[in-house]
Backbone bond lengths (Angstrom), bond angles and torsions (degrees), N, CA, C in turn:
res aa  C-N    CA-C-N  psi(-1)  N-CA   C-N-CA  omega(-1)  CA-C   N-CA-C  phi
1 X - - - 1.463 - - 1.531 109.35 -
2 X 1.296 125.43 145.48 1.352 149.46 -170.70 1.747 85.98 -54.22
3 X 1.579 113.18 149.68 1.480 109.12 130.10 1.444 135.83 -77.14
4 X 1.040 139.90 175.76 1.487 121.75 -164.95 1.621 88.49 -175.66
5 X 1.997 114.81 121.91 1.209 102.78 -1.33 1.727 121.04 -64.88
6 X 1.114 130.18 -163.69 1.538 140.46 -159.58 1.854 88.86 -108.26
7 X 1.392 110.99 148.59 1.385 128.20 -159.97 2.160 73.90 -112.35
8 X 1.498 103.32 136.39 1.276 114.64 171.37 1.690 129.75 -151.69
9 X 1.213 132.02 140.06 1.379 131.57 -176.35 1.368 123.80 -69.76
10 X 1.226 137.52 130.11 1.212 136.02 179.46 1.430 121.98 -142.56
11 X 1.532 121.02 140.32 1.506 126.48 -138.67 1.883 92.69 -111.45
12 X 0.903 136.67 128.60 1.376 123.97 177.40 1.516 102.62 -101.31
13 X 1.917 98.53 130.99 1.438 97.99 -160.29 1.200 110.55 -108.93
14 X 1.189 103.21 -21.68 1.846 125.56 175.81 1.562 136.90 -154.89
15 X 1.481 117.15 159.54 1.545 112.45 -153.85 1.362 89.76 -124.31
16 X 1.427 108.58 147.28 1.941 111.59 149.57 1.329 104.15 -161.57
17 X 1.220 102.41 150.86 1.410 111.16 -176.87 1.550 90.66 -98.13
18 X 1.719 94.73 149.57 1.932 118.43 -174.75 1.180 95.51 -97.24
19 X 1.300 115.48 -66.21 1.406 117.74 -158.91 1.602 90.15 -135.93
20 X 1.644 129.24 -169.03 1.282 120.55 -170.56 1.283 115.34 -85.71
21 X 1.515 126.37 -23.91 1.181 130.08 177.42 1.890 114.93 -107.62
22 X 1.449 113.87 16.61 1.210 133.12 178.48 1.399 125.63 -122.78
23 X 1.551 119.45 110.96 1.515 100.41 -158.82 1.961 90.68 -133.09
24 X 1.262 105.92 129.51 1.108 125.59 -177.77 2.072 121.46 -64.71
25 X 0.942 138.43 69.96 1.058 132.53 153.12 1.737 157.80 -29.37
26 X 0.893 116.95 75.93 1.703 127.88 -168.60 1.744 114.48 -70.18
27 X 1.049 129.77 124.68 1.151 112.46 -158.45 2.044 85.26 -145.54
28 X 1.286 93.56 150.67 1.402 102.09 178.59 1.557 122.18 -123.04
29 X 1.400 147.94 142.58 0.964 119.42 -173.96 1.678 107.78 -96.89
30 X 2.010 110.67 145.17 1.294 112.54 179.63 1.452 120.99 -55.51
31 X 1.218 111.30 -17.83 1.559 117.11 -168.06 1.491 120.42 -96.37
32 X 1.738 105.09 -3.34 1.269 133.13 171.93 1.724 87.11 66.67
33 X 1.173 159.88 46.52 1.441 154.89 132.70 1.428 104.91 -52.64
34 X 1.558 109.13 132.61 1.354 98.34 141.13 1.311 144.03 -57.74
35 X 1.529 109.13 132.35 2.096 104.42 172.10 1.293 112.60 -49.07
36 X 1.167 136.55 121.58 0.886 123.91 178.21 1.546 107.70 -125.87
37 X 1.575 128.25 111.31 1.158 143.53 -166.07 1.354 110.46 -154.80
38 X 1.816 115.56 156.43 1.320 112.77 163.87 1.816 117.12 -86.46
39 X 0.945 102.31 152.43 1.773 115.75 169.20 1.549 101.22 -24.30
40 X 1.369 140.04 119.58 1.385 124.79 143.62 1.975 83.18 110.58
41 X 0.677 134.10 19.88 1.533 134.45 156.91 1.609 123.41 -64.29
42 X 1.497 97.26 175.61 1.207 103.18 169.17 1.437 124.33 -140.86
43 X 1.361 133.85 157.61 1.631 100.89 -171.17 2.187 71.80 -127.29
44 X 1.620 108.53 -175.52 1.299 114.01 177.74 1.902 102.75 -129.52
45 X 1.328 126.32 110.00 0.760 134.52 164.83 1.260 128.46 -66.33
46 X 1.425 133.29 93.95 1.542 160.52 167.88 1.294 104.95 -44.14
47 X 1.716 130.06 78.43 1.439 125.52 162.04 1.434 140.96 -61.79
48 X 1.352 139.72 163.76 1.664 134.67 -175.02 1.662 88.99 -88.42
49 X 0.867 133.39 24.08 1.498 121.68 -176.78 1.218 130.70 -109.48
50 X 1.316 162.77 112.91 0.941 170.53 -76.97 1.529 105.49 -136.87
51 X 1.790 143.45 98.91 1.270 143.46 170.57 2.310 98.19 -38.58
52 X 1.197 125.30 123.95 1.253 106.29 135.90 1.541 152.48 -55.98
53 X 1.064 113.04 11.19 1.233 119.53 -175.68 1.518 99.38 -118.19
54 X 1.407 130.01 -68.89 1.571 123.49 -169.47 1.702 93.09 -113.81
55 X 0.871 144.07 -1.10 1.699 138.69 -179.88 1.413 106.02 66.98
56 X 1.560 118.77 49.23 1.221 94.36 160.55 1.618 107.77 -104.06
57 X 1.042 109.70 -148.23 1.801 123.14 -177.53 1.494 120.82 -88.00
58 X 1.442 129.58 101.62 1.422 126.62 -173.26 0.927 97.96 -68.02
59 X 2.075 98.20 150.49 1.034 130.86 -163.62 1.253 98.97 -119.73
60 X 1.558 133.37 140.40 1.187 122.51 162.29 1.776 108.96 -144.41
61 X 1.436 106.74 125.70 1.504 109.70 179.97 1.575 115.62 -104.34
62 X 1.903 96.25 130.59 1.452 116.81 -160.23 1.847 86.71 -125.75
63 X 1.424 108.77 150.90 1.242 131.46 173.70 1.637 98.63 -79.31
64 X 1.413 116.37 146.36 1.801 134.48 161.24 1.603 103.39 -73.30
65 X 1.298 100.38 110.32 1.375 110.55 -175.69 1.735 112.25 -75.08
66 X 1.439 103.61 -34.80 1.514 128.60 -177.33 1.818 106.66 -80.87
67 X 1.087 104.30 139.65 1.803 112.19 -174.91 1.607 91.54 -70.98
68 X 1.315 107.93 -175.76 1.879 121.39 -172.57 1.575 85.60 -100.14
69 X 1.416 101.90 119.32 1.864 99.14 166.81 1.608 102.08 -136.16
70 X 1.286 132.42 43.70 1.448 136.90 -153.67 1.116 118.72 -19.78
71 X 1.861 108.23 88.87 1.077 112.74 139.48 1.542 95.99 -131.25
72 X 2.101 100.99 -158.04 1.578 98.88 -153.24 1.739 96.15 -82.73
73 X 1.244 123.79 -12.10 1.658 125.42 178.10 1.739 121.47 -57.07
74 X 1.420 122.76 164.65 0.752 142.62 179.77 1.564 134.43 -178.94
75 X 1.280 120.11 136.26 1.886 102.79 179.75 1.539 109.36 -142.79
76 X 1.392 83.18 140.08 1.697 116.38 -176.54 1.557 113.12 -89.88
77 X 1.361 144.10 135.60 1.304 139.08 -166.43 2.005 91.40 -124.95
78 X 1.210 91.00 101.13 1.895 105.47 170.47 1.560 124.05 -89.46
79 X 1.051 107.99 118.13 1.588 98.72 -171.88 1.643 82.94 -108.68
80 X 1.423 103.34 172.66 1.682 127.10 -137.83 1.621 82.35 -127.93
81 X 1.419 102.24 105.65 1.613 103.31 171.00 1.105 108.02 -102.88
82 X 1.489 112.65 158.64 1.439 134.03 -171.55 1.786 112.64 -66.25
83 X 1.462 124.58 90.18 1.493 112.56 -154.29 1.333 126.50 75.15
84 X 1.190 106.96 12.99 1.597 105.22 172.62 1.525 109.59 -100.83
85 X 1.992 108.47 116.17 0.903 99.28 176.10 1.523 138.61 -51.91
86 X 1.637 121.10 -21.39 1.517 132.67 -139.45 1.045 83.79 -101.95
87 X 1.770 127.94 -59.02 1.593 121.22 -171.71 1.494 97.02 -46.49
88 X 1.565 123.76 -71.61 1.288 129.26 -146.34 1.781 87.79 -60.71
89 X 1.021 144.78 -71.75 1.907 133.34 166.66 1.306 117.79 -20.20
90 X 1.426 120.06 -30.66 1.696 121.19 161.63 0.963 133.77 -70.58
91 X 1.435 116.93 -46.18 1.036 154.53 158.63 1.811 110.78 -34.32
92 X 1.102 115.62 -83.92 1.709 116.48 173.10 1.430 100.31 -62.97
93 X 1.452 145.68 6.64 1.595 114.56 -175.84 1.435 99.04 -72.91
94 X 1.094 97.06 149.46 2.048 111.32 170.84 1.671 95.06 -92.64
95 X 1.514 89.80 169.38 1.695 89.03 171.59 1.775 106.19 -95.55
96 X 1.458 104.33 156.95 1.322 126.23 -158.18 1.371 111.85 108.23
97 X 1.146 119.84 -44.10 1.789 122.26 -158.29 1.684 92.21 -52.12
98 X 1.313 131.53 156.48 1.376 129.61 -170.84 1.519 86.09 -133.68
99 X 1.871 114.98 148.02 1.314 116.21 178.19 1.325 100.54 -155.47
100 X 1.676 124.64 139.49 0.912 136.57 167.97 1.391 123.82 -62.81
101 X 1.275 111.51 141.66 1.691 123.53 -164.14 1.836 108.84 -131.24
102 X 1.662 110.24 154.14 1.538 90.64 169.29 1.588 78.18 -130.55
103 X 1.443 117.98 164.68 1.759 110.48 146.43 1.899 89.03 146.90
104 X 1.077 124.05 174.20 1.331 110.56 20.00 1.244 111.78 -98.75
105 X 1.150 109.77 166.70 1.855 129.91 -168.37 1.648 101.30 -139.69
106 X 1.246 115.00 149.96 1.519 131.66 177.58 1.656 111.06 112.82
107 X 1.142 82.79 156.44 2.089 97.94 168.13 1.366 104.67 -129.76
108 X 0.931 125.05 29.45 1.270 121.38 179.16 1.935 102.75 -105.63
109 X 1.214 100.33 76.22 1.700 93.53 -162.13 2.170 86.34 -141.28
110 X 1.222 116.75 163.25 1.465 121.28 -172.63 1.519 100.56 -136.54
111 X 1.126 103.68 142.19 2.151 108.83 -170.51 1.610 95.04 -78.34
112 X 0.775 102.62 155.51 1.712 125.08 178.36 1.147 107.29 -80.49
113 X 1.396 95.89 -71.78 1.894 103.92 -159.90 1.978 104.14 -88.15
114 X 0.957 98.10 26.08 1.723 95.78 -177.29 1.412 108.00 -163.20
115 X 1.399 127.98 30.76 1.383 130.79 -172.03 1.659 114.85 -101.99
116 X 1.101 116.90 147.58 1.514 137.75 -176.42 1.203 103.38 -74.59
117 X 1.150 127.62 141.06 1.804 121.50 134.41 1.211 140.35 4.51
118 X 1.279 118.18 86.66 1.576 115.80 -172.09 1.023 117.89 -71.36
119 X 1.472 140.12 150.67 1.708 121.89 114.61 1.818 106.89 -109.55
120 X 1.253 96.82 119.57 1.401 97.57 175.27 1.633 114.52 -102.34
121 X 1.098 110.22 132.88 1.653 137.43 176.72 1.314 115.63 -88.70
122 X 1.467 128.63 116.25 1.289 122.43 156.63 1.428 103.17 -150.56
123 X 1.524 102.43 170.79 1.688 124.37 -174.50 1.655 89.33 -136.82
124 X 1.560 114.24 147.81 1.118 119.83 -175.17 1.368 125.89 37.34
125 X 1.634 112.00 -134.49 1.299 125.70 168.26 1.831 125.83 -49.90
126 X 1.105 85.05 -10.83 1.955 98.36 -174.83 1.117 100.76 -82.49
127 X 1.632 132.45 18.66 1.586 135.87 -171.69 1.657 88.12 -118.75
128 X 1.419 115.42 10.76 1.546 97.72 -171.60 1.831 112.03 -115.77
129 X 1.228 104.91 1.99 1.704 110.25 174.37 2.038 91.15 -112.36
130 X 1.272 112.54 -3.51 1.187 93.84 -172.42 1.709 103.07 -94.48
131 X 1.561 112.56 -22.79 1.320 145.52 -176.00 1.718 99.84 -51.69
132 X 1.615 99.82 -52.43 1.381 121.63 -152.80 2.064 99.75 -86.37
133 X 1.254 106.48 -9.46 1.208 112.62 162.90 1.532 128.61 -110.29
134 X 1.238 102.37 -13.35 1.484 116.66 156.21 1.700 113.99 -49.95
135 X 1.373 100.39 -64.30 1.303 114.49 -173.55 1.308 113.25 -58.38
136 X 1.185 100.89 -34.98 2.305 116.69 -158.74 1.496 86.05 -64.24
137 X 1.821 115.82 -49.70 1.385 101.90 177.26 1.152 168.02 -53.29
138 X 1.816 86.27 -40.31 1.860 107.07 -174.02 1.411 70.84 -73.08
139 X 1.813 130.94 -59.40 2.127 114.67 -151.08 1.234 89.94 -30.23
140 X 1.890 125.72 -79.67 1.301 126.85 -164.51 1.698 127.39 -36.44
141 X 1.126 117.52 -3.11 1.210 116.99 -158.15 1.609 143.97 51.71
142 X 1.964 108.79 39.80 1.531 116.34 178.06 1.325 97.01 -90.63
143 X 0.916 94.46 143.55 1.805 117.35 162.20 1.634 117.47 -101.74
144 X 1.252 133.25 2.79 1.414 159.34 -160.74 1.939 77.21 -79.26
145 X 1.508 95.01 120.01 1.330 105.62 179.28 1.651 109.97 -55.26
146 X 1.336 120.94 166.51 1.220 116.46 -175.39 1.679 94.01 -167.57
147 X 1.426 123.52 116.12 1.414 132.50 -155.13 1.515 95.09 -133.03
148 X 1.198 127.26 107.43 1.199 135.04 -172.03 2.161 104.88 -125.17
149 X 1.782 72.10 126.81 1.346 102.80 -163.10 1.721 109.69 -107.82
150 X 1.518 134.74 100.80 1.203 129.65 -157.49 1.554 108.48 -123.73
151 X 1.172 137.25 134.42 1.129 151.29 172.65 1.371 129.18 -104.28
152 X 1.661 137.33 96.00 1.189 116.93 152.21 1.896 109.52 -128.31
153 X 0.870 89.96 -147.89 2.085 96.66 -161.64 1.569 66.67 -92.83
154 X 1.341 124.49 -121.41 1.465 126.24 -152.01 1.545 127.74 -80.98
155 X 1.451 110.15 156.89 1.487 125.93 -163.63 2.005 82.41 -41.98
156 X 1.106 116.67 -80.73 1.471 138.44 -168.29 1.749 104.37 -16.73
157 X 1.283 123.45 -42.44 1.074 139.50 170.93 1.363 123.53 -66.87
158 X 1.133 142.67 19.29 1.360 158.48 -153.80 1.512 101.52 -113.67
159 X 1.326 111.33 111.96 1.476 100.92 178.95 1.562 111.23 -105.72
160 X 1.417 120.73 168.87 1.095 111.18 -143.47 1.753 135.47 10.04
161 X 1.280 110.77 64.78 1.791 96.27 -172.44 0.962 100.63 -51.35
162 X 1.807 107.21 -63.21 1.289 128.55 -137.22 1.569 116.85 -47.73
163 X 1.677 107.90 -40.92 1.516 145.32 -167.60 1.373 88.50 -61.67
164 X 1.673 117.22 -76.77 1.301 129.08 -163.08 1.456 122.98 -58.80
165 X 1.580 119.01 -17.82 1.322 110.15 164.15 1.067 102.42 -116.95
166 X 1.152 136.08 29.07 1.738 129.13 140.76 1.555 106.44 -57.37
167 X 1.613 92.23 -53.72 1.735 102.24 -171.36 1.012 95.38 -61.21
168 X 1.074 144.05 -69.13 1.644 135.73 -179.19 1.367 135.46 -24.98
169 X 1.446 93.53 -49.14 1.665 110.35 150.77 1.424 141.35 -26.95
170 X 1.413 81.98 -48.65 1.873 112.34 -153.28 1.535 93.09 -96.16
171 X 1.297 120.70 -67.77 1.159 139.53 173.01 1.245 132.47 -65.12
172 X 1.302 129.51 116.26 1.627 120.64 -155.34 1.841 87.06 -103.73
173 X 1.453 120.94 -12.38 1.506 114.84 173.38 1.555 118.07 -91.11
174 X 1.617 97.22 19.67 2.044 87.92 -176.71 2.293 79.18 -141.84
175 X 1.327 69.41 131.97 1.736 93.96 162.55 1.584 134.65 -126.12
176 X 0.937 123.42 129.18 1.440 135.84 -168.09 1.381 121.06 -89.11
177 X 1.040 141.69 85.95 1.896 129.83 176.69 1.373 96.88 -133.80
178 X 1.716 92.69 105.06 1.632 110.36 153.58 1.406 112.61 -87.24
179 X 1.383 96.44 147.92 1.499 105.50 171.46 1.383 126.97 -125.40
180 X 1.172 125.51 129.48 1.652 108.97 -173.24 1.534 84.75 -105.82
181 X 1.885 85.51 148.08 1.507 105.15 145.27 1.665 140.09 -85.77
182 X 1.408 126.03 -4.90 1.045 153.74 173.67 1.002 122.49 -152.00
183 X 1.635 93.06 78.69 1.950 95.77 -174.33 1.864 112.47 -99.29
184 X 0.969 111.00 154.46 1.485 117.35 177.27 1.784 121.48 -132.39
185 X 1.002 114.04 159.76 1.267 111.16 -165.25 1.652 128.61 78.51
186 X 1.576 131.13 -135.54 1.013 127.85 173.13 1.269 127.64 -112.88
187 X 1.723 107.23 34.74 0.964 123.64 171.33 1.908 128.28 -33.44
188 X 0.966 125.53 111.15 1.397 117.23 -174.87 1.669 109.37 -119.29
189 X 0.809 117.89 21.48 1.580 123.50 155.08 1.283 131.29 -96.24
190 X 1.319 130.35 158.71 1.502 135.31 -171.36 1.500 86.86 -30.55
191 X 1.394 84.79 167.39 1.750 117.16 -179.06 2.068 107.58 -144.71
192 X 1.224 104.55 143.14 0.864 122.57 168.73 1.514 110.17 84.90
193 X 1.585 114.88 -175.35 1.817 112.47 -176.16 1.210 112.03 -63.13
194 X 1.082 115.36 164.12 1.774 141.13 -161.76 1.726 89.48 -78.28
195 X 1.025 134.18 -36.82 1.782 145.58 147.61 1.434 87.85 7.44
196 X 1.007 93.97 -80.58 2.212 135.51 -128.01 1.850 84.63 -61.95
197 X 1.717 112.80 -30.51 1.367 112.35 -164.57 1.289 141.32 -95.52
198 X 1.482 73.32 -3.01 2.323 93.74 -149.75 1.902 87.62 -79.27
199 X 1.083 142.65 -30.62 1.599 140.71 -132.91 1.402 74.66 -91.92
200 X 1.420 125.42 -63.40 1.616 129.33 -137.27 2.193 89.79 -94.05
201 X 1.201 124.84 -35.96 1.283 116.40 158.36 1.942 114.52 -47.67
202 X 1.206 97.82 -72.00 1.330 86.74 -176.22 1.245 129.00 -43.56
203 X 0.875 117.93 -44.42 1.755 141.81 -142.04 1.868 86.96 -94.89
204 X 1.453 112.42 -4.11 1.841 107.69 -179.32 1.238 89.93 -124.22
205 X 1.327 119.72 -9.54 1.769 115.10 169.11 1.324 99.92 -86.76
206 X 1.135 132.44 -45.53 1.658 107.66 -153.11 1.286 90.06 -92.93
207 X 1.649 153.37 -17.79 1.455 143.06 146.02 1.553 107.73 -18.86
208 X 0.943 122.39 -53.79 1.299 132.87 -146.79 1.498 108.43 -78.87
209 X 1.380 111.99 -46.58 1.756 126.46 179.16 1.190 115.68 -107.72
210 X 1.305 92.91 155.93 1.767 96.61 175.62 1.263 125.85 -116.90
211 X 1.642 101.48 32.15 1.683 122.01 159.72 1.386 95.34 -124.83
212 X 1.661 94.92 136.32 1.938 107.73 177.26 1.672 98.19 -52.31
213 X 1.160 99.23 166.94 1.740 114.49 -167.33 2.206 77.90 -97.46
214 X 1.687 77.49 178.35 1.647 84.67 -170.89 1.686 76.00 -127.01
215 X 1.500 109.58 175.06 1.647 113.30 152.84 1.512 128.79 -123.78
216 X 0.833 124.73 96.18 1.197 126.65 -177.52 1.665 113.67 -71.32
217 X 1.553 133.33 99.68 1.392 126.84 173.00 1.524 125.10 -114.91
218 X 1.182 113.96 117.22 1.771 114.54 178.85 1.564 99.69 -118.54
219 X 1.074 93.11 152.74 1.839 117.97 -178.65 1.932 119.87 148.36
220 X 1.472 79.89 -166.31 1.476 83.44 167.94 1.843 127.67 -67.73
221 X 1.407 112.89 122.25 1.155 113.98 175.61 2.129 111.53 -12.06
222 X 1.422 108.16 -89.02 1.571 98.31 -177.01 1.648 121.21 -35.89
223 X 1.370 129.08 -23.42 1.107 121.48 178.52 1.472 114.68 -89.91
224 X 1.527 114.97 -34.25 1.421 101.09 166.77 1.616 122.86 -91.88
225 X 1.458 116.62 9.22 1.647 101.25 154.14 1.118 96.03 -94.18
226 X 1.542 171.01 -16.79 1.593 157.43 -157.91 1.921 81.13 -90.51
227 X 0.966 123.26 -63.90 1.697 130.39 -176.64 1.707 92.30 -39.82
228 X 1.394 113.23 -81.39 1.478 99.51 -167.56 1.129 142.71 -53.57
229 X 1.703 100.60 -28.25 1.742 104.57 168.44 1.393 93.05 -75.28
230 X 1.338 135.62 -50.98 1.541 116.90 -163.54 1.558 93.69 -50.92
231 X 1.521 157.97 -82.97 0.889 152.52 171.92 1.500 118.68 -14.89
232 X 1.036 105.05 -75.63 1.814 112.28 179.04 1.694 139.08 -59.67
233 X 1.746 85.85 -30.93 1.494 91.16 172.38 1.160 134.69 -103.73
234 X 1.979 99.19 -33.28 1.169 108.30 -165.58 1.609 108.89 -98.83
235 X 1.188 104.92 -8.88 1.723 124.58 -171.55 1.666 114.30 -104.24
236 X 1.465 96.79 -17.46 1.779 110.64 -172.87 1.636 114.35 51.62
237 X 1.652 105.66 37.87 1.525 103.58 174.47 1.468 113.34 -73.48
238 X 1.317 128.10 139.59 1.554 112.07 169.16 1.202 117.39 -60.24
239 X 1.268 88.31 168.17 2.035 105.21 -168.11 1.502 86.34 -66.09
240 X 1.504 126.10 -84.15 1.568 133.82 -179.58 1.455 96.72 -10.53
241 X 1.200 140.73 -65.56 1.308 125.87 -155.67 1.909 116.18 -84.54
242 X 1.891 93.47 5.89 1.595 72.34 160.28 1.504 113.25 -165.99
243 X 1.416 112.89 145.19 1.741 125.37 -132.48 2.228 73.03 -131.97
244 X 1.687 75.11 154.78 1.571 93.91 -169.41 1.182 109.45 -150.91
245 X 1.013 138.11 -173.09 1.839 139.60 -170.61 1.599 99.93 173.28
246 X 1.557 127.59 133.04 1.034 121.96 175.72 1.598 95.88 -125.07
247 X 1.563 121.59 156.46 1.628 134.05 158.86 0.855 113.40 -128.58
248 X 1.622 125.47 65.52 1.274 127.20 137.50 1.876 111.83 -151.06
């Protein structure tokens, strides 16, 4: 019998850097299959590198930055940790190098064509399964508001801005508020942690509709439990209405 999910090859076809310590990955599959995943997934990247402890092959799990549009492509957003062997191995691949993959894996994914009211939460890289449901949506055609709330220390660090307030632009049902925590210059947008935002976001989202908002939060562990109890405990939102994912 198959394993499941299914272990698969993938060709990396192209590089860009997001931010300076964030570099975007395009990867294709050898077998030309479509990816086939929901919004907000995860796939597990199969490294040449050696575990220290028993020597097997590190594993490292990254969110699909790219929505499901079936073909064999897909992209992963790697940020460059301090001593981390796997980023810094991501980091130098050229394109061609081919690497084994298993996934997709996660439930942390939101329906397209039947979805509630967002406010989605992220810090860093946790803007990249939320990215990938952004997109899954407008393709599908929801209009189900979707208010995306992003956090890092500096403007420079902003991943996809550019993308995300296009959509914002375009779309009068998707909203954009980044926030830095260490902003400099003439910054004129929110200030401080994504914390400071979620009470007065929500509370102008669910005014607005007349389906409860859901929450969608990715990031670092401490920011999405302070998010969920602020949600869950102190707000008495139901659990059902709010889904989380941590990477670290």
């Amino acid at each position: 019998m198959a394993a499941w999910p299914p272990t698969f090859d993938a060709r990396l076809v192209r590089t860009q850097m997001l931010a300076p310590s964030v570099r975007e990955l395009t990867f294709e599959r050898v077998d030309g299959q479509p990816m086939v995943f929901g919004a907000g997934q995860f796939c597990n990247a199969i490294l040449p590198l050696a575990h220290e402890l028993d020597g097997s092959h590190i594993k490292r799990s990254y969110s699909i930055a790219s929505p499901p549009r079936a073909t064999p492509t897909f992209e992963l957003a790697i940020t460059l940790v301090q001593d981390g062997r796997a980023s810094a191995w991501l980091h130098a691949m050229t394109p061609g190098t081919v690497l084994p993959f298993t996934g997709p894996h996660g439930f942390f994914t939101r329906p397209a064509a039947a979805a509630s009211p967002s406010l989605m939460v992220a810090t860093g890289t946790g803007v990249t399964p939320i990215r990938s449901m952004v997109l899954d949506a407008v393709a599908a055609g929801s209009q189900a508001p979707m208010w995306i709330l992003l956090g890092v220390r500096h403007e420079k660090d902003l991943l996809y801005e550019r993308e995300l307030r296009d959509l914002a632009e375009r779309h009068p049902f998707v909203r954009f508020e980044p926030t830095l925590s260490q902003p400099r210059g003439a910054w004129a947008g929110r200030r401080g942690y994504v914390q400071t935002h979620v009470r007065e976001l929500w509370e102008a989202l669910a005014a607005r509709t007349e389906q409860p908002p859901h929450g969608y939060v990715c990031g670092l562990e401490r920011m999405v439990s302070s998010v969920r109890s602020l949600l869950r405990t102190e707000m008495s939102v139901p659990r059902a209405q709010v889904h989380s994912e941590r990477y670290d």
